[in-house]
N, C-alpha and C positions, 0 to 999 in steps of 0.2 A: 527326381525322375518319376517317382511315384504321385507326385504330386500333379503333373503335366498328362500323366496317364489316366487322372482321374477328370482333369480338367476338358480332355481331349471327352473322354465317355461320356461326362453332363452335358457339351455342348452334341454328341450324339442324337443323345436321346432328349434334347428340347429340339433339334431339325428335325428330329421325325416326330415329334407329334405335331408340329406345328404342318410340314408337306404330307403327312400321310391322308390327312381327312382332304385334300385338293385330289388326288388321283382317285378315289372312291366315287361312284355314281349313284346319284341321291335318287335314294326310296323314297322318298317323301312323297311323290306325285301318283304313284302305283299305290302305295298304302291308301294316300288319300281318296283315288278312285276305288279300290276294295267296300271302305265303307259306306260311298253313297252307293252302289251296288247293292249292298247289304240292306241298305234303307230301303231300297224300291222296290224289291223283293219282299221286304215287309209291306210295303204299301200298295202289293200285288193282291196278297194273303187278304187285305184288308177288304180291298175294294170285293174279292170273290166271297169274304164271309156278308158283307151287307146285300150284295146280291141273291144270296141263296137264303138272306132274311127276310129278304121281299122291301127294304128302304132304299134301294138300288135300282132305278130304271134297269133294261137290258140296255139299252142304247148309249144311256149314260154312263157304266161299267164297260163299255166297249170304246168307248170315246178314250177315257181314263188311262185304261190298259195300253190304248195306243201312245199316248202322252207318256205313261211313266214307260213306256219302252222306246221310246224314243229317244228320253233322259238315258236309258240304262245303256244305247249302243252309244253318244258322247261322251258319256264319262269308260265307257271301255273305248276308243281311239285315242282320248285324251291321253289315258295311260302308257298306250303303246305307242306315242306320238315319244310323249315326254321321256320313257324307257329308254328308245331308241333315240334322241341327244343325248341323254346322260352317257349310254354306253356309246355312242361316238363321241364325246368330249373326253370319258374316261378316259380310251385310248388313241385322242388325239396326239400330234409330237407335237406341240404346244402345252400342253400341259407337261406334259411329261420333260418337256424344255427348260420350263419356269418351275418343278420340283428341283430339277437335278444343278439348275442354278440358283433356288434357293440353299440347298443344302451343302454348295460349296462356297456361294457368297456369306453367308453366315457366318460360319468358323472361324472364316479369312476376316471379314470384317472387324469380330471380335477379338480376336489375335492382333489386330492392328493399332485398333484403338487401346489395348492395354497395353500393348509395348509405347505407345505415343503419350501416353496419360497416368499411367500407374507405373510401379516400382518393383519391376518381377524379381530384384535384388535385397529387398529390404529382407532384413532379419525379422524373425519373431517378435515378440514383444509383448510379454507378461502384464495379467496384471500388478503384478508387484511394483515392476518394472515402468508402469506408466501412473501411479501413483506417489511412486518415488520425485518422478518427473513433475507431475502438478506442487507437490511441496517443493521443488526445486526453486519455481517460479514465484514461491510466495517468499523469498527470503527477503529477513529486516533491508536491503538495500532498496531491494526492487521495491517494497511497498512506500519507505520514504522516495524513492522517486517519483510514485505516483502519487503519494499527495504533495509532496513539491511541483508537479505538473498544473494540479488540480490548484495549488492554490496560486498558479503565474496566472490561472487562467480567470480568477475570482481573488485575489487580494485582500478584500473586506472579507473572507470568511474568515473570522472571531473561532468558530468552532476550531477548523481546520490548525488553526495557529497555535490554538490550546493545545491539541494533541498532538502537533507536531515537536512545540519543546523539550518535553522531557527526553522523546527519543533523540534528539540531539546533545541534548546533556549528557543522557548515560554515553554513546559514542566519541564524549569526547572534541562534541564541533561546539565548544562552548561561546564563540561571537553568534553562530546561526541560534544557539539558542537565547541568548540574551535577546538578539534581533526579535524571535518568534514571540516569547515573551511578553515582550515591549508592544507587540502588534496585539496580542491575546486581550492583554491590559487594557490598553485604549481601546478595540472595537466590541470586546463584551463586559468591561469592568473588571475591576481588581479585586482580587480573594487573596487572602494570607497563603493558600498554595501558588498560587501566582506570583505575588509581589517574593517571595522564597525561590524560587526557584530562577527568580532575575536577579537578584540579589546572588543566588550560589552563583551564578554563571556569571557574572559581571567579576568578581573576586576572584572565580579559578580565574579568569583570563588575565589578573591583574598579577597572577600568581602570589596571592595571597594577602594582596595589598584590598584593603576598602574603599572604593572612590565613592565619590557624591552619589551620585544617582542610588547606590545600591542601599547606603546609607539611607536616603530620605526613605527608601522601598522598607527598608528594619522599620522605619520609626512608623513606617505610615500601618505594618503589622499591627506594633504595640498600640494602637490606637484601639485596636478593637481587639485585641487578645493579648493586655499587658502582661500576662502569667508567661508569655511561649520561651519557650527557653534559647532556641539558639538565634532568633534575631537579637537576644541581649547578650548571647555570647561572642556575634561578630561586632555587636556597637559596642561591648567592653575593648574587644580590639582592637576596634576602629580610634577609643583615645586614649589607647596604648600608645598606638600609630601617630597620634598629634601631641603627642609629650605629654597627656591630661593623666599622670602618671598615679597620684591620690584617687582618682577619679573610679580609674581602670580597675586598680588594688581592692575597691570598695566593691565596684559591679562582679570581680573574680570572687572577694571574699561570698558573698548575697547567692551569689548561686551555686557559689560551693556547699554552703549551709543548706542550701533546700535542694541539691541534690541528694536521689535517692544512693545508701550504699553502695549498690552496683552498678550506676549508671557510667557506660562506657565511655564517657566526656568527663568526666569527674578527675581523676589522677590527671588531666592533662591540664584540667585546669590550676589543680595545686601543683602542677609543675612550674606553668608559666605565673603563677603571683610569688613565688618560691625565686625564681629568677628574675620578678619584676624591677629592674634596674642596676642589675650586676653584671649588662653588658658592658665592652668596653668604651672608655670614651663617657662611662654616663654617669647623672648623679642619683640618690635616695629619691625613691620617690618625694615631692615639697609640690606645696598648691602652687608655686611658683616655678616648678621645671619644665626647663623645657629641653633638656639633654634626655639621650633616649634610653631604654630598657634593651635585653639583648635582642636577637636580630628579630625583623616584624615576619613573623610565620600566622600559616591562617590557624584560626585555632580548630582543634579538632573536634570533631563530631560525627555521629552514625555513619553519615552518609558522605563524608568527606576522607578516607583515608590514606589518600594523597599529603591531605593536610596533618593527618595524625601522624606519617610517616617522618613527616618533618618536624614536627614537635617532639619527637621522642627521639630525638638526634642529639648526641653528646654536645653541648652549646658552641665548643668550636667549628662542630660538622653545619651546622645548623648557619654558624655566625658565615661561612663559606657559601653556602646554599644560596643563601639574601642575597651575598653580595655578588655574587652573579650574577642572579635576579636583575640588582639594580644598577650594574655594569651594564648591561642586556639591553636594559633600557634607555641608558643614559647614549649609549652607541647609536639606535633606532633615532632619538629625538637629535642626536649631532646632523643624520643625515636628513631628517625630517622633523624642520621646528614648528613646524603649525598644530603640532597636537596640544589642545590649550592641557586636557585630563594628562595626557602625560607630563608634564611638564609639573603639575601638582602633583601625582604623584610619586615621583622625581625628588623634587622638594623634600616634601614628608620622608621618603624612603633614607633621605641625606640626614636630614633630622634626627630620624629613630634609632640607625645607627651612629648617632653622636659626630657624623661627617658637620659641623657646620660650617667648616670653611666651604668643602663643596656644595652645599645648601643654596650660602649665598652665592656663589659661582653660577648656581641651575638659576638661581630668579635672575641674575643679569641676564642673561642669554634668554631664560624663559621672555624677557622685557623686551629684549631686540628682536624675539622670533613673533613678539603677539602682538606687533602694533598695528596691524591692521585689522585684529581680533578684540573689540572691542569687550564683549561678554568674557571668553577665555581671558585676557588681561585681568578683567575684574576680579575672574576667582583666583590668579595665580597673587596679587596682590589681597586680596582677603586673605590665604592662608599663608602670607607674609605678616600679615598683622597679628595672627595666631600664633604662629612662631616666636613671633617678636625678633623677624628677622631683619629688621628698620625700611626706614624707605628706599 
């Protein structure tokens, strides 16, 4: 109420200054005659001090006096001309018509157009309260929405794709980030944080299996940074994964040893060369095995504790884990055989866990699902010949 009572007295007193100076009658015309008055009277003074100096005709000082009094009664009827409109308009009912309808069309208008336009309901609204609200708007969704927008709209940005990856890896959407990745790689070139981070994201999605791609992205790291430690800790696990069981035992012992003390991948790696082929089903490791170690888990690392969670799982808990994993998958490729990577890593997963019968069971069916898939055939038969799982 106090509010509308204030609102009512500003809209007051802006009607009356704006109607009050219309009803007033303008001095301006009376003033302004006052002063030329003023002047000619001087210019009275003037002309009687030069005639009584003797620079002054008489005749020509009489001319003069006529002239500037002539001036002096036009500008006094002027005055009393213009006086008398003012004071009849003053008190015309026309003015006074167009006051008294300004000052209720006013109010009313302004009153109208706020209730038609504004929100005489809304609450207050702090600034606390409206800064709370702009952080609202900037939350991790909303911003990946907008450069997922931005890059429907533009594709080839390189940039875009770079910085869009990682935030989908940390959330979690590890295919969109493999995707962005893959796009990063190709449109601005490949960097060991790049070819890494397609590499994590290809693995999680495999749930902890290494396929091709992600593999050549390790090796193509060690090309220019042979020292890095975890793309040689997933290609140690990658020929865990392919029975390269001597192999694997070598790459776990090498970076066991040049692990620092406290390095938080270190204990999980002598866990896993500690269990290297004391799964079931499997033999010693031999340059010649090709029976598997216990079940294929990613190995662990800083940034991976999904994967450490499961390395650090009683070996039966662990051996349980997998084989869901690769049940999961083997269900997916029943109702969909055209995935040629599935189907290889299908394979291998049969392998590692010492399944050979089903091994060979997945390449029949992998055979009958890829004949139209010329490329995919070829790898599912390459890592047949690897196995030594015959023709």
């Amino acid at each position: 109420m106090v509010f509308w009572i204030l609102v009512a007295g500003l809209v007051a007193a802006v009607t009356l200054a704006i109607t009050l100076p219309l009803t007033r009658p303008s001095s301006a015309p009376a003033e302004a005659a006052d002063a030329d008055i003023a002047v000619y009277k001087d210019q009275l003074k003037e002309i009687a001090a030069d005639e009584a100096r003797g620079t002054l005709a008489k005749a020509d000082a009489e001319s003069a006096r006529a002239e500037i009094g002539r001036r002096i009664l036009r500008a006094t009827e002027g005055a009393s001309q213009s006086s008398h409109r003012s004071g009849a308009n003053g008190s015309s009912r026309v003015i006074k018509a167009v006051s008294i309808a300004t000052t209720l069309a006013l109010p009313v208008a302004s009153l109208a157009l706020y209730l038609a336009y504004g929100a005489p309901g809304l609450p207050g609204q702090p600034l606390s309260e409206r800064l709370a609200a702009a952080a609202q708007s900037n939350k991790p969704n909303d911003l990946i929405a907008k450069v997922e927008e931005r890059l429907r709209e533009h594709p080839e940005d390189g940039t875009g794709w770079d910085v869009i990856a990682p935030v989908y890896y940390a959330t979690g959407r590890y295919e969109d980030a493999a995707t962005a990745y893959r796009n990063a790689i190709r449109l601005i070139g490949p960097t060991p944080r790049r070819l890494q981070g397609f590499a994590n994201a290809r693995i999680h999605l495999e749930n902890g299996i290494v396929p091709e791609d992600a593999r050549k992205a390790l090796e193509q790291i060690l090309t220019t940074e042979p020292n890095a430690t975890e793309p040689r800790i997933w290609l140690a696990l990658a020929k865990e994964q392919d029975g390269r069981l001597t192999e694997a035992a070598a790459d776990y012992r090498k970076l066991i040893d040049e692990a620092p003390e406290h390095a938080p991948w270190r204990k999980a790696l002598e866990d896993r060369l500690a269990n290297l082929g004391k799964g079931p089903g499997s033999a010693k490791p031999d340059k010649q095995a090709t029976a598997a170690p216990a079940a294929p888990t990613p190995t662990a690392q800083p940034n991976n504790p999904d994967a450490a969670a499961i390395m650090n799982m009683p070996p039966e808990e662990r051996q349980a884990v997998v084989t869901r994993m690769v049940d999961s998958l083997a269900a997916r490729l029943k109702s969909n055989g055209s995935d040629a990577e599935g189907w290889v890593r299908l394979i291998r997963a049969y392998q590692i866990l010492g399944r050979r019968d089903d091994a060979v069971k997945a390449l029949t069916d992998a055979r009958a699902n890829l004949k139209g898939n010329q490329v995919g055939l070829a790898e599912v038969e390459n890592l047949a010949r690897q196995l030594g799982l015959g023709s």
